[in-house]
N, C-alpha and C positions, 0 to 999 in steps of 0.2 A: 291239403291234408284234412282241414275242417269239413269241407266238401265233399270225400271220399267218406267220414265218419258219419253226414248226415245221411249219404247214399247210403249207406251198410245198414244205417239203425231203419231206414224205412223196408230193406229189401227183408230186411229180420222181422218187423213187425205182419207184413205181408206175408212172409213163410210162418211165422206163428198162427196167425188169423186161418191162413188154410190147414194148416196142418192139425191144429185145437176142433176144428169145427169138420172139415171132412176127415182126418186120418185118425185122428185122437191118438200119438202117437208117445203119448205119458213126458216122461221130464226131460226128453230131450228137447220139446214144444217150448216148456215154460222154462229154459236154461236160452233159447233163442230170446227169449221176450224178456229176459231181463237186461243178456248183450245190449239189446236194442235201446232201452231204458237208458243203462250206464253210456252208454253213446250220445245219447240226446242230451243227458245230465250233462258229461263233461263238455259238450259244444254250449250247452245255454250256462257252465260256468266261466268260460273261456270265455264270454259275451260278445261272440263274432254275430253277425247277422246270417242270417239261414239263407 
């Protein structure tokens, strides 16, 4: 499951990055990059290894 959270927060950060710089597609962009954020946060609280 920790596994599947790191996958998700990286595919989110990757759909933010294109979507901010080529789509500019407003806050549905920056509501993906924070997903991503709180994803990464609760795996590096759980203190599993990446």
């Amino acid at each position: 499951m920790g596994n599947l959270l790191y996958i998700l927060a990286v595919i989110l950060i990757i759909g933010w990055a294109i979507g901010f710089f080529a789509y500019n597609l407003g806050t549905i962009i920056h509501i993906l990059i924070v997903i991503a954020i709180i994803s990464i946060l609760l795996r590096a609280i759980q203190g599993r290894k990446i």
